[in-house]
N, C-alpha and C positions, 0 to 999 in steps of 0.2 A: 479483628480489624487492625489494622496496621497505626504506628502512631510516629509521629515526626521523628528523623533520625539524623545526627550530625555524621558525619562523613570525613573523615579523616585523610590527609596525603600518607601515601604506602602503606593503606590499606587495602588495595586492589589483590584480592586472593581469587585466581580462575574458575579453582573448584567451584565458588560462588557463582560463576556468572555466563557456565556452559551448561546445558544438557550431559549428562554423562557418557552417555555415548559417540560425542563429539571431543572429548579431554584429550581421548588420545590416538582421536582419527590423525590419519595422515593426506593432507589434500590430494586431489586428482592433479596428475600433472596437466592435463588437458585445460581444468580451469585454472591452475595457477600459468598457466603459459596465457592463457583468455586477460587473465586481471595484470598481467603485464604489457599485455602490446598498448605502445605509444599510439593516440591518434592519426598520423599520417598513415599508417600501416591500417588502420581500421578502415580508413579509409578506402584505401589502394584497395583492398578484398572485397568491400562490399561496393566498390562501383563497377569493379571488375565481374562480380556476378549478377549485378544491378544496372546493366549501364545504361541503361535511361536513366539513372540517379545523377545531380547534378552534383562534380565535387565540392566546389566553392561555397555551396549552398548546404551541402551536408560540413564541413569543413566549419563554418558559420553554427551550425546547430551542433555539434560536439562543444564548442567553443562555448557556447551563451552562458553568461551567467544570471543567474534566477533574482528577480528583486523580491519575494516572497517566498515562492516554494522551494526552499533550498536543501529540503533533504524527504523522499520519499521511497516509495519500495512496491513494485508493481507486481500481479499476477500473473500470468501469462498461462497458455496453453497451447499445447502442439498439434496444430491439429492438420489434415489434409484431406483433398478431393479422391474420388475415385479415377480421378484424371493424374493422381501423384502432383496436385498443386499445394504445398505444403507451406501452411503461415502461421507465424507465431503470433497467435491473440490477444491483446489487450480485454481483461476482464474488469481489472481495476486497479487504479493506484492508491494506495492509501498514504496519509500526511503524518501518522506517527507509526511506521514497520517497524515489524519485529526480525529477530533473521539474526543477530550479532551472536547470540547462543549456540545458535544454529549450524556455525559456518566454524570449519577446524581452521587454524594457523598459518596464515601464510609463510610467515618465519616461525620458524618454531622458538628464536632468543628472543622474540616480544610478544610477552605472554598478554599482553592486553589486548592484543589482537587490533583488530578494523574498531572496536570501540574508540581508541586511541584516532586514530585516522580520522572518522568524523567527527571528532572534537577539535581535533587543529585544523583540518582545512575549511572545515565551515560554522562551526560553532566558536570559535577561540574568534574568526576575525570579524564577525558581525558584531562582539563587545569591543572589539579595539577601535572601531570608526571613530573618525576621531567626534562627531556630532556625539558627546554620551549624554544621552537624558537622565539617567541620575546617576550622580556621578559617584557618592558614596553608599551604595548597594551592598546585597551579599550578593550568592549565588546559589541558587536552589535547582533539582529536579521535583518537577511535581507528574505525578502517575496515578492514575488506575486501575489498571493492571501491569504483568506481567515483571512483576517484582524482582526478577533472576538479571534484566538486563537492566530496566531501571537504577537498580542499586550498583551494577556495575557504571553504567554511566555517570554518576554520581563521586566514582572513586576516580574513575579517568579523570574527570573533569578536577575532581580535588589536587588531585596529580598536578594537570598541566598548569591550572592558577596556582600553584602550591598557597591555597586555603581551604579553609570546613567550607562543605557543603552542604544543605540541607537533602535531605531526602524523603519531600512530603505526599501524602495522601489526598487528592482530590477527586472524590467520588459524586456523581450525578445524583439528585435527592439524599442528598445530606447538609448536613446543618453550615458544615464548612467554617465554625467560626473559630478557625485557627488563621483564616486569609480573610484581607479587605481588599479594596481598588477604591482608592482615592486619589483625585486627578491623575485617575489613566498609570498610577504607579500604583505597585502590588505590594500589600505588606505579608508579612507573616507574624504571626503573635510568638513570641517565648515568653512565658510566666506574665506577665505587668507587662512588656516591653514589646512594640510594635516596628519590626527589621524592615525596612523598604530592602526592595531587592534589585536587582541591576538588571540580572540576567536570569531567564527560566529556560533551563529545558524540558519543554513537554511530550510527557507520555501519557494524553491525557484522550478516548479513545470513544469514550458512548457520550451523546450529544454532548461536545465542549464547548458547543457555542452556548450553552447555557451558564457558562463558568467564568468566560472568557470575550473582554470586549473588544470589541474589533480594532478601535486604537490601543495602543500601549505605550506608555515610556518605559517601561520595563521589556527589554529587548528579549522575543520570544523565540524559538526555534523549536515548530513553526509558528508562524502568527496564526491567528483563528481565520485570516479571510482565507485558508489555504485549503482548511474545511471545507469551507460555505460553497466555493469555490470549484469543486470536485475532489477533493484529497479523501470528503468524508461525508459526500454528496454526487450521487452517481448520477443520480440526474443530469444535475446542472457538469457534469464531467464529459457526459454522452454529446450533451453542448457545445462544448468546448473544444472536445475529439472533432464533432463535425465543420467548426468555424477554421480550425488550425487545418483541417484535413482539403480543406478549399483553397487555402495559402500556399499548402505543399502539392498537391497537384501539378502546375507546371514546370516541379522540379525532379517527378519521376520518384516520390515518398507520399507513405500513406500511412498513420494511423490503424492498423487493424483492429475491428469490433466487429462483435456479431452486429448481426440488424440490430435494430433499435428503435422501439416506439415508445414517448417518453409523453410525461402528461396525460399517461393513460390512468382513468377513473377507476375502481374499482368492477362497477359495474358493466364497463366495455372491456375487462379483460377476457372473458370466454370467445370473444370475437376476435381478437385478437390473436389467439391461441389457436383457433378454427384458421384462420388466416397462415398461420404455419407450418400446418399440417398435426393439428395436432399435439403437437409437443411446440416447449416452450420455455425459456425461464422468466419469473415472475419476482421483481428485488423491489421493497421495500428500499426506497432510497437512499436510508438515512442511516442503517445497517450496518455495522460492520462484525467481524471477527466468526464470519459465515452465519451471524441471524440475520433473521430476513430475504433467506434467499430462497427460492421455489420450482424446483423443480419441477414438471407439468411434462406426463409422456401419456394420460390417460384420462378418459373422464373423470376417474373415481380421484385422481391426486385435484382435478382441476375442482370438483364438486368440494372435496376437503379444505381444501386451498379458500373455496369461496366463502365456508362457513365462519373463518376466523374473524376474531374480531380486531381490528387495526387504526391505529391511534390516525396515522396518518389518510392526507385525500387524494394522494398522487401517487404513481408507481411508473415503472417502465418494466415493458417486456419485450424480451430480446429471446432472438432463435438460438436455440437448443444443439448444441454441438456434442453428439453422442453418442451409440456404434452405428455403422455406414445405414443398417435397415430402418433406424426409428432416431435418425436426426433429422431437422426444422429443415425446410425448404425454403433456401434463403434466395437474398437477389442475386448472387454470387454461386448459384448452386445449392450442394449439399456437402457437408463439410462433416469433418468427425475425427473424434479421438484418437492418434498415432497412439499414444498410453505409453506405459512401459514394456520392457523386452517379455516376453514371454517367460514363464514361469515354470519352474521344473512340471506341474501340473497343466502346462500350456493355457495358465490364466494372462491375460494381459487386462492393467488397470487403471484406470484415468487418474496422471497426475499433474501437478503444475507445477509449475517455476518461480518462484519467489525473487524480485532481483533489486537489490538496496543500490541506488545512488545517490549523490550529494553535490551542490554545487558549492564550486571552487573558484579561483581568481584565472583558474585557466580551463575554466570550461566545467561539463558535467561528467562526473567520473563514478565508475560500479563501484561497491564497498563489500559486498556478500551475498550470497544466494543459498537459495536450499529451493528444497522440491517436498513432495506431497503427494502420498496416494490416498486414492479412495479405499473405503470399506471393503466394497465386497468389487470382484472384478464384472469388468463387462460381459453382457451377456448379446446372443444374437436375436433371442427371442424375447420382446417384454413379458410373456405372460409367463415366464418362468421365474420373473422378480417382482417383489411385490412394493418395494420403497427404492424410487429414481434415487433419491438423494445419498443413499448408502453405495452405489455404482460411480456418481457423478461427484457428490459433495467432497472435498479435500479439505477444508478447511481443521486445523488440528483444537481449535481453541471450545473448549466445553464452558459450559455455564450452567455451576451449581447453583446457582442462585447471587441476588442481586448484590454487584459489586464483587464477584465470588467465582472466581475461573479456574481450571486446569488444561491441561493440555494430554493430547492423544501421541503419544511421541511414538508408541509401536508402527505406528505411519509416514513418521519421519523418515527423510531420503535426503542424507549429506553429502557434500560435495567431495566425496574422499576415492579412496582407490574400488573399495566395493560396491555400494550404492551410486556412484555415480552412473555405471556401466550398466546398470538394472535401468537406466532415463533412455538409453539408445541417441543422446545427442551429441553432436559434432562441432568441430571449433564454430564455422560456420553458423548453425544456431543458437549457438553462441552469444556471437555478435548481435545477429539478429535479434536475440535478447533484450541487450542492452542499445540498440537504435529506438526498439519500440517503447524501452523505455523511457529513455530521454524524449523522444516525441509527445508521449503522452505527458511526461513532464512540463514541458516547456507550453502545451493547450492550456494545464491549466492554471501558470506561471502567468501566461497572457491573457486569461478569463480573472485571477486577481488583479492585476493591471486596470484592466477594464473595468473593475468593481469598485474600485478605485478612485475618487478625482483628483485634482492636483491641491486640493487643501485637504489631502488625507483622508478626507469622510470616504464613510459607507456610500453608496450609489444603492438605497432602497429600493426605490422603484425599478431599475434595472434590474435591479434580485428578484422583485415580485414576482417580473413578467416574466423571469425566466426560471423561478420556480414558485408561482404561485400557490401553496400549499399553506393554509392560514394554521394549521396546529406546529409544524417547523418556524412561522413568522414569529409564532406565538412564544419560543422555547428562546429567541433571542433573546444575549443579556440585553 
């Protein structure tokens, strides 16, 4: 188990805080030409191929700046019709992404990479407002998991304040009593002596709303309503996609999500399933880092599925995007996996797009990406496979047990001259990328808002109703 660690200015060592087969990639020029074009230009191409897209109106949404959710990282998948209607899908966004390990050098003379980046344009200026709730603080990362970028953010951040940083541990069912919260400021304990802290950056990932109260005077990045909120609650995200997706309608943008039935029981999920043909995914809400997600292409996975036993009383099930013969029959059709390029064995594999951005004082801007394959490749016939979730599942993050993770990196697909060209994507989806991700951004920017009232507080009851699940109610600090 890991134990509180001071953090030092120009201790930032890379080796430390990339995957190794990222040290000494060299980016794809395709995405470093992508993470360069200025907004107007993003613009001009995607109304140009979009032009029922209003520009003023997307112009306005490149621009917004986030009053809560200011730095997230969404999933995406490629998927298209047998009609060649081809959309990049919103799976989910999460409120503490991983990906900064991930992603090779945009300049190869700053070695700190995109870590660097989203510490100054959104982490550095939400402590310097000039309202500071306390005033003489330290500055802490506290994490979870995924220790490699953690610990690097912790040295950037030392870097840019030029002071110690802490670099602590906060794990769900644990004792925790190296941290308090007293009037809504965080201390941390060294030896006898209790630090108020200014500023937290969290990496903090399996239910933080258990850790973490919804006000703070200790300035958070993210704050916890960003969780509750859809960052780290799909449910209430699927919500929020749908409420922002009403807004954007008469501007010729939309949100893309598979269907989505939400507030489903446990027990009306085989009907629901029935209802899609069949196949289906099935998410535990509250889930992240690929638990809790369900694959459903057959009785025997939905029978399995049903025997488990599951803390929570809500779930949503959404159609199943997966090869053309045995994908969900949605309202939009039938939709399914482009994958990747085919394979010297002519295998082709469902994979995703991971895409980091952060808000800025000049709008929402990309920071890094990476991609993701499945197991084992797709096939045409199910009865030829016997586990969906090794064909479909990408997610790279394993769990040895509680508090206790690795990573599948032989799966990894970086942004560089060789793997990138194994995705088959083009500047174009590209972009596409990053609008779907700012979108889903900014639903659940305005779902915080809305949780929100003008004396700060929680909005309880608006939470209930819109995700009424008393063992999640129960898990709040």
């Amino acid at each position: 188990m890991k134990t509180i660690e001071l953090i030092k200015p120009n201790t930032f060592n890379n080796e430390n805080h990339w995957y190794p087969k990222v040290l000494n990639a060299t980016i794809h020029p395709m995405v470093n030409f992508f993470l360069n074009l200025d907004k107007e230009r993003i613009i001009a191409r995607y109304c140009h191929l979009h032009p029922k897209v209003n520009p003023d109106k997307l112009r306005e949404i490149l621009s917004y700046e986030c009053k809560y959710f200011l730095w997230g990282g969404a999933d995406l998948i490629n998927s298209t019709s047998a009609d060649g209607d081809k959309n990049m899908v919103i799976i989910e966004n999460n409120s503490c992404p991983s990906g900064q390990k991930s992603m090779p050098l945009l300049d190869d003379n700053k070695e700190d990479g995109v870590y660097r980046l989203l510490i100054e344009r959104t982490f550095k200026p939400i402590l310097e407002k000039k309202r500071k709730l306390v005033k003489d603080g330290r500055l802490a990362v506290l994490y979870d998991k995924n220790y490699m970028e953690t610990s690097g953010y912790a040295a950037v951040i030392a870097d840019v304040f030029k002071e110690d940083v802490f670099l602590v541990p906060y794990y769900s069912n644990k004792e925790n009593e190296h941290i308090k919260i007293e009037n809504e400021i965080f201390y941390l304990k060294q030896g006898d002596e209790w630090i108020p802290l200014r500023g937290i950056f969290r990496y903090v990932t399996q239910k933080p709303w258990n850790r973490f109260p919804i006000n703070s005077k200790t300035k958070i990045l993210n704050p916890i309503i960003t969780c509750l909120a859809g960052g780290r609650n799909k449910m209430v995200a699927a919500k929020a996609y749908d409420i922002y997706n009403t807004e954007l309608e008469e501007y010729g943008m939309k949100i893309n999500i598979p269907d989505t039935i939400w507030d489903v029981s446990k027990n009306e999920i085989p009907l629901w399933v029935k209802k899609m043909g069949g196949q289906a995914v099935v998410k535990i809400p509250y889930s992240n880092a690929g638990q809790g997600v369900y694959t459903i292409v057959n009785e025997q996975e939905l029978e399995e599925f049903m025997k488990l036993e599951i803390e929570y009383e809500r779930f949503i099930v959404q159609s199943l995007i997966g090869n053309y013969n045995w994908s969900s029959v949605s309202t939009k059709g039938k939709y399914y996996h482009v994958g990747t390029m085919p394979n010297a064995k002519g295998e082709t594999f469902v994979s995703d797009i991971r895409m980091m951005i952060s808000s800025t004082k000049d709008g929402i801007k990309p920071l890094c990406m990476y991609s993701r394959r499945a197991l084992l490749p797709l096939v045409n016939d199910l009865e030829s496979s016997k586990d969906s979730w090794q064909m479909l599942g990408t997610n790279l993050s394993v769990k040895l047990g509680e508090n206790e993770w690795t990573s599948d990196t032989n799966r990894l697909l970086i942004m560089d001259r060789r793997d990138y060209n194994k995705l088959g994507l083009g500047i174009d989806d590209l972009i596409e990328t990053f609008i779907q991700t700012v979108l889903s951004t900014i639903a659940i920017d305005k779902m915080c808002i809305s949780l929100i009232n003008s004396n700060k507080k929680f909005k309880k009851k608006l939470f209930t109703s819109l995700n009424n699940d008393s063992t999640l109610l129960n898990e709040l600090y």
